[in-house]
DSSP file (Angstrom, degrees, kcal/mol; ACC not computed):
  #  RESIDUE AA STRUCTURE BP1 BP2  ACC     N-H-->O    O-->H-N    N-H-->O    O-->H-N    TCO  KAPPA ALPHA  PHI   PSI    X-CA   Y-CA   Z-CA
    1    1 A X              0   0    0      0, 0.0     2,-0.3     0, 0.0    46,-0.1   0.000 360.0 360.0 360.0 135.7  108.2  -76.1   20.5
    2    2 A X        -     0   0    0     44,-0.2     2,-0.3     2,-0.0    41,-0.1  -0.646 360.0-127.5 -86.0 157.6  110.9  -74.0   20.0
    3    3 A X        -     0   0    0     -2,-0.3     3,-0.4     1,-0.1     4,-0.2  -0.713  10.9-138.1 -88.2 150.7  110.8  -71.6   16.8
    4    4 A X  S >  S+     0   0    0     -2,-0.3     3,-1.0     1,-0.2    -1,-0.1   0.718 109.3  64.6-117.0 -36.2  114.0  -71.6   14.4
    5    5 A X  T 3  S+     0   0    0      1,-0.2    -1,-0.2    -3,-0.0    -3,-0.0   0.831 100.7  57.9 -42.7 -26.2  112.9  -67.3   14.6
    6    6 A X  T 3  S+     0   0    0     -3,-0.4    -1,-0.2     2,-0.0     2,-0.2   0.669  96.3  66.2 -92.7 -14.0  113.8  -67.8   18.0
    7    7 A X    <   -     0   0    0     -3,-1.0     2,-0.3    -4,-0.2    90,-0.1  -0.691  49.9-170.3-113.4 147.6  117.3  -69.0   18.0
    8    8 A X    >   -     0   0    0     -2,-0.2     3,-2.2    88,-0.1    19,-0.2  -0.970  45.5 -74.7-136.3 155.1  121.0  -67.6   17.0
    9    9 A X  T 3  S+     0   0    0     -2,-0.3    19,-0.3     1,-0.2     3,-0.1  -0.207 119.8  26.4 -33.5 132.8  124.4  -69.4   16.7
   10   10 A X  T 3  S+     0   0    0     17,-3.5    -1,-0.2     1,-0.3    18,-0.1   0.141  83.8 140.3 107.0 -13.0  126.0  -70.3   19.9
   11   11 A X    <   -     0   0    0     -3,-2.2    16,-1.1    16,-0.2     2,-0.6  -0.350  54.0-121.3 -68.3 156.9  122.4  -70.5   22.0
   12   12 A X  E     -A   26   0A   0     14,-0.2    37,-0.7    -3,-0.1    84,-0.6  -0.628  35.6-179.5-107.1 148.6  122.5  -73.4   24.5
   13   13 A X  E     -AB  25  48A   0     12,-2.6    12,-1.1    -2,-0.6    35,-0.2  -0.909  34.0-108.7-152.9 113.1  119.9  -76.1   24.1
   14   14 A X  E     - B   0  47A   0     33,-0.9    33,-0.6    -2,-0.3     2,-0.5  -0.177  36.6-149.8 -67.2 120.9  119.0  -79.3   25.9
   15   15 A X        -     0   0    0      8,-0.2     2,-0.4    31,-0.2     8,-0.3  -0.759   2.9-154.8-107.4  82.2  119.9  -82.4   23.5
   16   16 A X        -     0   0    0     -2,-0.5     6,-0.2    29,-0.3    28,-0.1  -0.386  16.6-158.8-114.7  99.5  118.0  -85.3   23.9
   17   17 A X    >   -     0   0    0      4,-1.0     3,-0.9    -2,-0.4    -1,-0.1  -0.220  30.4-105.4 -73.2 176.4  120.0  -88.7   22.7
   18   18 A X  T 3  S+     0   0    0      1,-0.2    -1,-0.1     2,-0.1    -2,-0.1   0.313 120.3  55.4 -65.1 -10.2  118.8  -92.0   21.6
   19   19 A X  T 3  S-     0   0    0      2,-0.2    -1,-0.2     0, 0.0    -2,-0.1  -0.018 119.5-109.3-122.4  20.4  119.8  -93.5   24.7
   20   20 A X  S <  S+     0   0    0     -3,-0.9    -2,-0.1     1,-0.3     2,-0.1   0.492  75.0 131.5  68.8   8.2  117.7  -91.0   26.7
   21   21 A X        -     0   0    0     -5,-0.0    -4,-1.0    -6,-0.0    -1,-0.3  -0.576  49.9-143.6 -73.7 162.7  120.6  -88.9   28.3
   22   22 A X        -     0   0    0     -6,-0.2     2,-0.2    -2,-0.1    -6,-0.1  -0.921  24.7-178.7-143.1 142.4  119.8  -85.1   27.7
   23   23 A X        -     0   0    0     -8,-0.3    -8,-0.2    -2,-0.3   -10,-0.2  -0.956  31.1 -95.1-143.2  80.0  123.0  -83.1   27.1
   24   24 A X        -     0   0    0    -10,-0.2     2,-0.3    -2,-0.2   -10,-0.2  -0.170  41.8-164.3 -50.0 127.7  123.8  -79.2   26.5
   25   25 A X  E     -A   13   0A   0    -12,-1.1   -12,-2.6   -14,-0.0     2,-0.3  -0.864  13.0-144.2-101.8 135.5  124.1  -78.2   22.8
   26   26 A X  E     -A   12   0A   0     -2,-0.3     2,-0.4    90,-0.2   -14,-0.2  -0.874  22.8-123.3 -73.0 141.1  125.4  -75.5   21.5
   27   27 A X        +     0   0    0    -16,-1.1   -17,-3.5    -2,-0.3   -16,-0.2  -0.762  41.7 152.0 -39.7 104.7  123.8  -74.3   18.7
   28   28 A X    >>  -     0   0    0     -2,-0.4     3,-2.6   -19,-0.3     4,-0.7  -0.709  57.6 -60.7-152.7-171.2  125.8  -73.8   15.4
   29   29 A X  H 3> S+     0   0    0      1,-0.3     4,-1.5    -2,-0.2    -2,-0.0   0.781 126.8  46.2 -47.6 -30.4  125.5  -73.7   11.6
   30   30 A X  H 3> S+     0   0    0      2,-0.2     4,-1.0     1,-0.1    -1,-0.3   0.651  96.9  69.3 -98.1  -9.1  124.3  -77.3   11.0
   31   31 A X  H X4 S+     0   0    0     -3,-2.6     3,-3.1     2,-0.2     4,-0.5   0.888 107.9  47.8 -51.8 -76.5  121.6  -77.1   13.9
   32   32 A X  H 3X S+     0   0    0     -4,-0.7     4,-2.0     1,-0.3    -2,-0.2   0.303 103.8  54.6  23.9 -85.7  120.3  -74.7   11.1
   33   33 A X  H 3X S+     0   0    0     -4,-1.5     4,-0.9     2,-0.3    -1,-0.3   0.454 113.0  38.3 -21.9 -51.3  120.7  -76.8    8.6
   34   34 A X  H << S+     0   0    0     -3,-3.1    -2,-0.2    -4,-1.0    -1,-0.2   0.936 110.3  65.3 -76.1 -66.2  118.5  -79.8   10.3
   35   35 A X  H >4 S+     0   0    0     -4,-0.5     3,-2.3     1,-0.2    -2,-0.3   0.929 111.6  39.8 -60.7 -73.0  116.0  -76.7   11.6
   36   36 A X  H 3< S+     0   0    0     -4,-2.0     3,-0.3     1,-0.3    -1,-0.2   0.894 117.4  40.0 -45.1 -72.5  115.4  -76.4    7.7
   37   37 A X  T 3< S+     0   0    0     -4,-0.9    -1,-0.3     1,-0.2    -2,-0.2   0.254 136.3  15.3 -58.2  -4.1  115.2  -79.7    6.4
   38   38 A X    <>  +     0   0    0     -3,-2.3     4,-2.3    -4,-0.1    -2,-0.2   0.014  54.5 174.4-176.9  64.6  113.0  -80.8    9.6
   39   39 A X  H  > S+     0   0    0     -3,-0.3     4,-2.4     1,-0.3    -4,-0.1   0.754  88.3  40.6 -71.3 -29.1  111.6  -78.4   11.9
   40   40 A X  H  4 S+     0   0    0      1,-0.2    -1,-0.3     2,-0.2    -5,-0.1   0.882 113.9  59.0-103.9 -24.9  109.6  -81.0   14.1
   41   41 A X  H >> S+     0   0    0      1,-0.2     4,-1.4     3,-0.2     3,-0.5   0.923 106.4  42.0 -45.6 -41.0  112.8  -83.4   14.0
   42   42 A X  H >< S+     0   0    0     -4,-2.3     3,-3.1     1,-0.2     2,-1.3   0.961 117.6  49.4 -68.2 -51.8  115.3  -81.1   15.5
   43   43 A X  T 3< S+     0   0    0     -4,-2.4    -1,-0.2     1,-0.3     4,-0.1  -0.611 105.8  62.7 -87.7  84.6  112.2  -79.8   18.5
   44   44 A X  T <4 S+     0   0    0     -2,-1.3    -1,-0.3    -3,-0.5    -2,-0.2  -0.059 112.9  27.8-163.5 -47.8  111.8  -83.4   19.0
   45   45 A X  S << S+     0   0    0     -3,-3.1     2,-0.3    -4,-1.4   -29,-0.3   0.135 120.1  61.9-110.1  21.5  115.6  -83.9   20.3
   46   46 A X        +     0   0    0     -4,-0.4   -44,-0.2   -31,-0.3     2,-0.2  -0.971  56.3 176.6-145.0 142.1  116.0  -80.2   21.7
   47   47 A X  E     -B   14   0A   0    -33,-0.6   -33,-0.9    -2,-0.3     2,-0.3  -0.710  45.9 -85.3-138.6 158.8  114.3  -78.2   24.5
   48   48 A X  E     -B   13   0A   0     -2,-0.2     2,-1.1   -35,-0.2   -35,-0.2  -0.565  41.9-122.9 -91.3 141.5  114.7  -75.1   25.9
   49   49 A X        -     0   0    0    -37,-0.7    46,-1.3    -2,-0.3    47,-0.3  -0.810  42.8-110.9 -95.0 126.2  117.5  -75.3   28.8
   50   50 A X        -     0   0    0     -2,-1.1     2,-0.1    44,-0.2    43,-0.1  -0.458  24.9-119.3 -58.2 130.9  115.2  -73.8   32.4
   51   51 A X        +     0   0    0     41,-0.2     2,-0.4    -2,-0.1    44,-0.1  -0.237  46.9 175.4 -76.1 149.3  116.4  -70.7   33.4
   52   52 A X     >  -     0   0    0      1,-0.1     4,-2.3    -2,-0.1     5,-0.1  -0.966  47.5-114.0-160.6 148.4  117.8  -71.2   37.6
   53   53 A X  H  > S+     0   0    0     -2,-0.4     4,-1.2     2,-0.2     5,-0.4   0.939 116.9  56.9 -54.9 -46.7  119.4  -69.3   40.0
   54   54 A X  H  > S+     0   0    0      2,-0.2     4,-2.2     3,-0.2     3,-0.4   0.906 111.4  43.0 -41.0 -45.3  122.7  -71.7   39.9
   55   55 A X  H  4 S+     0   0    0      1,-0.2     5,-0.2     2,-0.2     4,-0.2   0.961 116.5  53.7 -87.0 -51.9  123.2  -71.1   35.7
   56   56 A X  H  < S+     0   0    0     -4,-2.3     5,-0.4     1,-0.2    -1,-0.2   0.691 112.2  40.6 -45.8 -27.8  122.4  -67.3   36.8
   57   57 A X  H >< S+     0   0    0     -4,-1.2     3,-2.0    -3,-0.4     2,-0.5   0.723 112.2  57.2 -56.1 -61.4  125.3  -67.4   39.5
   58   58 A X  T 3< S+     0   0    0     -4,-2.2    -2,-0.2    -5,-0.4    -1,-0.2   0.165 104.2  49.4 -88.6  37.5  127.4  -69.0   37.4
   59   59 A X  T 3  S-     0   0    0     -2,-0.5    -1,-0.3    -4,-0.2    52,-0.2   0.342 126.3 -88.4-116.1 -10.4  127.2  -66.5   34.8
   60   60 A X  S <  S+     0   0    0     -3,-2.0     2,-0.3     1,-0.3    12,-0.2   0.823  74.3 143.6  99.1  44.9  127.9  -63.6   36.9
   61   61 A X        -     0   0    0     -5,-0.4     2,-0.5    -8,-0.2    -1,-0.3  -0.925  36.8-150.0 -97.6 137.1  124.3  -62.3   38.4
   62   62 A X  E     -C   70   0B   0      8,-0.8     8,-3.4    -2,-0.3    10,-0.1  -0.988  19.4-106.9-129.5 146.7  124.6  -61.3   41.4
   63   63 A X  E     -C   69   0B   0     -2,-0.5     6,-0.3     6,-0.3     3,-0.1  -0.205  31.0-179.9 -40.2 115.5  121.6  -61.6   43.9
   64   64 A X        -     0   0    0      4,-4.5     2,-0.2     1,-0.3     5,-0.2   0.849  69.0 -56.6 -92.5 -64.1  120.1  -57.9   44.4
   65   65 A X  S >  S-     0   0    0      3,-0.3     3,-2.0     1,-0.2    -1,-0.3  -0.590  99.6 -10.3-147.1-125.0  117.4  -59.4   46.8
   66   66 A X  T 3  S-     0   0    0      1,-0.4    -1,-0.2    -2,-0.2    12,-0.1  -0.431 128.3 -11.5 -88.2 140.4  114.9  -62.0   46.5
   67   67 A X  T 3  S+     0   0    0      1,-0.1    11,-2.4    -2,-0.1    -1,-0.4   0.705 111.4 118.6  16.6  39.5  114.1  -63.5   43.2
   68   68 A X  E <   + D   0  77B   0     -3,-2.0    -4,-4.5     9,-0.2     2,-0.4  -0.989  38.8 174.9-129.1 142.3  116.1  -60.7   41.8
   69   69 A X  E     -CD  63  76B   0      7,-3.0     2,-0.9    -2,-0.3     7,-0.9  -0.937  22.9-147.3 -95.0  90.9  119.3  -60.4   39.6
   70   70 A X  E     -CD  62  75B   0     -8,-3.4     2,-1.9    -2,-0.4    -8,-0.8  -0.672  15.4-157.6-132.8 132.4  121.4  -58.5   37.9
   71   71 A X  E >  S- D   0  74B   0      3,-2.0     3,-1.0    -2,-0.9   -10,-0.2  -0.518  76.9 -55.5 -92.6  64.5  123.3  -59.5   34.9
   72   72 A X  T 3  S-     0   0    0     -2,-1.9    -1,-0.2   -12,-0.2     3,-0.1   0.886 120.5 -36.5  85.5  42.8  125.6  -58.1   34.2
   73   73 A X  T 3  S+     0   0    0     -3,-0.3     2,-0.6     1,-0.2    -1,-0.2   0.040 114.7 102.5  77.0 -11.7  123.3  -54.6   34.3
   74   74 A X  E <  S-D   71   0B   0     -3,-1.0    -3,-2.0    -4,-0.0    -1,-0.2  -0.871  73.2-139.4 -88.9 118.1  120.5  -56.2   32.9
   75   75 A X  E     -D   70   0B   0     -2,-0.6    11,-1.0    -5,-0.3     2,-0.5  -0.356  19.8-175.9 -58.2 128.7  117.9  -56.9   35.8
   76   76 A X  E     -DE  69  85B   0     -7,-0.9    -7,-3.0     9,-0.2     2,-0.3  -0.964   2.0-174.9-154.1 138.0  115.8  -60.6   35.9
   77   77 A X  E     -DE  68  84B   0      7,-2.5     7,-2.9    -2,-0.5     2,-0.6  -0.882  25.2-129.4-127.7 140.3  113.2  -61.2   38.5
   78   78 A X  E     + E   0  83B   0    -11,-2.4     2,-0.5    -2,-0.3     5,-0.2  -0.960  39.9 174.8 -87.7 119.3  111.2  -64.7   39.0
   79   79 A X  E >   - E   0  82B   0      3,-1.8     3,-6.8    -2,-0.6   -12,-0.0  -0.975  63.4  -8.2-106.5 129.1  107.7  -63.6   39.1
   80   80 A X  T 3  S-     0   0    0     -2,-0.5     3,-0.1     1,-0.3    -1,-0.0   0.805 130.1 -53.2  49.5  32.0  105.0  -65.8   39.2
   81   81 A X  T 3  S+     0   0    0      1,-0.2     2,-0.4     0, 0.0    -1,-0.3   0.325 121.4 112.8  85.4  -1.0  107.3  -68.9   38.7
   82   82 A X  E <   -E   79   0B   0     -3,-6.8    -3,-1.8     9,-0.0     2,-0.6  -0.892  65.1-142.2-108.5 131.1  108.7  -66.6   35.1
   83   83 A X  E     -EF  78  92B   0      9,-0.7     9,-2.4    -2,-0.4     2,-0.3  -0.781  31.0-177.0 -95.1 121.9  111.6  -65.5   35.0
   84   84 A X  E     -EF  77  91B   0     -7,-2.9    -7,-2.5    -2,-0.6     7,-0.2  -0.954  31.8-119.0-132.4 141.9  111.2  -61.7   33.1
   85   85 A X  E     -E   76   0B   0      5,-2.3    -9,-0.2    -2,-0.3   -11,-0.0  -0.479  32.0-126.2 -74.2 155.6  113.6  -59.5   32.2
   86   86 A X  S    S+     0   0    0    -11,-1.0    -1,-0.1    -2,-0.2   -10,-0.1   0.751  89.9  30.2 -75.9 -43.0  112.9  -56.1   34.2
   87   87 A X  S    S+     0   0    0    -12,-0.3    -1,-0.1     1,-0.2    -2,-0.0   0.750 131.6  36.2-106.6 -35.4  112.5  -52.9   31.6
   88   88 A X  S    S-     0   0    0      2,-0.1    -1,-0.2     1,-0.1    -2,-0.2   0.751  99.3-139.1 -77.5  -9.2  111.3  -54.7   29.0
   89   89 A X        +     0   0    0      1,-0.2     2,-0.4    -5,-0.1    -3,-0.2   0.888  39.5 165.8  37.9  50.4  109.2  -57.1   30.8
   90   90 A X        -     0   0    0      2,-0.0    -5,-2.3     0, 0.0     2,-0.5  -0.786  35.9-133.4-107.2 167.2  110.1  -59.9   28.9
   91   91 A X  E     -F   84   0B   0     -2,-0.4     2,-0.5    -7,-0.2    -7,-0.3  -0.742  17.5-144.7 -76.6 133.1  109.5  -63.3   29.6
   92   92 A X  E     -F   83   0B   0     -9,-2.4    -9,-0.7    -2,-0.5   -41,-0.2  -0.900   6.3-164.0-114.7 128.6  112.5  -65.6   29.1
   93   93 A X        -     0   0    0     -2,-0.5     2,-0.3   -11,-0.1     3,-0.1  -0.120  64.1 -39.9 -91.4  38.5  111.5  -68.8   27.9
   94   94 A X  S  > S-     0   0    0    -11,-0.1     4,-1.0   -46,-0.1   -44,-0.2  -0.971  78.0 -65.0 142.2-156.1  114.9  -70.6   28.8
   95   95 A X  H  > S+     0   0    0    -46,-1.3     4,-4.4    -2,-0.3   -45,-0.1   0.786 125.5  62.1 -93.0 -46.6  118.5  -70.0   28.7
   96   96 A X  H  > S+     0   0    0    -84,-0.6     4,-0.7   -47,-0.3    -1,-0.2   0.843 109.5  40.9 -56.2 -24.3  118.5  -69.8   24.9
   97   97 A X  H  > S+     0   0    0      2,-0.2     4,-1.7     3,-0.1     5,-0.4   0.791 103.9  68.3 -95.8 -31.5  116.2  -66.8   25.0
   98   98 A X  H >X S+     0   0    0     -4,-1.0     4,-3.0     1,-0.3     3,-0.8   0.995 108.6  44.4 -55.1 -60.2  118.1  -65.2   28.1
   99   99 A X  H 3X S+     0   0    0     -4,-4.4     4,-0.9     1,-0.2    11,-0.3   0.587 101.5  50.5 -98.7  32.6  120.7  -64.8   25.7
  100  100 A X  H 3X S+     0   0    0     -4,-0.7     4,-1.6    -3,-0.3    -1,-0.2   0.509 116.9  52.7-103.3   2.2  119.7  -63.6   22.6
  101  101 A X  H <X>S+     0   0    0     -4,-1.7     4,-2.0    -3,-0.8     5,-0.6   0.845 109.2  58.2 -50.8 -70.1  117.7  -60.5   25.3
  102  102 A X  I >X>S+     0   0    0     -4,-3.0     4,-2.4    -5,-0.4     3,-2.0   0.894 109.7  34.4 -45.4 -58.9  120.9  -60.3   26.6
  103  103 A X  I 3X5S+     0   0    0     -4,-0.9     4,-0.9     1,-0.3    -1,-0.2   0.856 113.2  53.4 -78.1 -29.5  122.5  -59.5   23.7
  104  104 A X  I 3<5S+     0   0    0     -4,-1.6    -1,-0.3     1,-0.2    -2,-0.2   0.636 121.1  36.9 -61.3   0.3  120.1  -57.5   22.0
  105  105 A X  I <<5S+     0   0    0     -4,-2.0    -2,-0.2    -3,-2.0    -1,-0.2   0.654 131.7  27.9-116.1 -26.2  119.8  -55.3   25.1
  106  106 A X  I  <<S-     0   0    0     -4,-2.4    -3,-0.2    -5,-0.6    -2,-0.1   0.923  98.8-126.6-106.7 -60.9  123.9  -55.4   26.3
  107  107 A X  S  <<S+     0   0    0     -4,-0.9    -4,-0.2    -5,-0.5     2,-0.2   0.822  76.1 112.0  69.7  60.9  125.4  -55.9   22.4
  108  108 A X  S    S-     0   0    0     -6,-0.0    -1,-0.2     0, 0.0    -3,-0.1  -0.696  76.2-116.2 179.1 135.8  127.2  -58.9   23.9
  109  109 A X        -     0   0    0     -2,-0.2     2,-0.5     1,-0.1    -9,-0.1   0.058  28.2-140.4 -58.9 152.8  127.3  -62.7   23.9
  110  110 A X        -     0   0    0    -11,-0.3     2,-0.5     2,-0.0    -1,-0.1  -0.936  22.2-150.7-119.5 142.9  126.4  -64.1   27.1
  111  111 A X        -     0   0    0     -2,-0.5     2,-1.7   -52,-0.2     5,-0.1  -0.885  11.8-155.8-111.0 111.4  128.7  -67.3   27.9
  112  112 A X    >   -     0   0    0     -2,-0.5     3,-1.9     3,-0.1   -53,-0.1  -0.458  12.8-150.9 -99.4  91.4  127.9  -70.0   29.8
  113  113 A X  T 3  S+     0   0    0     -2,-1.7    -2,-0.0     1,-0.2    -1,-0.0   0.259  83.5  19.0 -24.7  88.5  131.1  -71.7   31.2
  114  114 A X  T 3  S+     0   0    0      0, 0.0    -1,-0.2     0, 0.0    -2,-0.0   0.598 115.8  70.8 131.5  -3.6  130.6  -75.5   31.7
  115  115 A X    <         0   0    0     -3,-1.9    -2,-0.1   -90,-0.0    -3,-0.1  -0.086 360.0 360.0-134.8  24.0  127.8  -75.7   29.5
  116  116 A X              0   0    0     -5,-0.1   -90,-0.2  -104,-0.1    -3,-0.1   0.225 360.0 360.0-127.8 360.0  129.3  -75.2   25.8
């Protein structure tokens, strides 16, 4: 279950319709909104989008060597099937959490082309 602590405008989040396609969301004021008024409704049609070497490539990390990254100066290593940021050693528990790390650690939104 994702946490409503955990999330900031503009994080990207898997959006699970009624006719069973799943879909990147952006986040934005009315997620919020929903998140407030229905905490287990909203994590009921949203998931954390899985972190991959493809959405890492296509964000600009480039491969330093084997299950390691670096983003744009910020370092992320797959350990132990987790994808963790490097000096901080945190875990990131999806895409949405890669960037709100990223930006508390860089002080800049991380964009993912093709998926907002």
């Amino acid at each position: 279950m994702i946490k409503a602590t955990d999330l900031m405008v503009g994080n990207l989040l898997n959006y699970h319709t009624s006719e069973g396609h799943i879909l990147p969301s952006k986040m934005d004021w009315q997620d919020f909104k929903w998140i407030d008024e229905d905490e287990k409704g909203f994590n009921f049609v949203h998931s954390a989008i899985s972190i991959t070497e493809e959405l890492l490539i296509n964000v600009g990390a480039m491969k330093i060597r084997e299950n390691s990254y670096n983003l744009n100066g910020m370092q992320i290593n797959l350990t132990n099937g987790k994808w963790i940021e490097y000096v901080h050693q945190i875990e990131l528990e999806g895409i949405h959490h890669l960037q709100n790390v990223f930006y508390f650690i860089m002080g800049k939104e991380l964009i993912f082309e093709g998926l907002n």
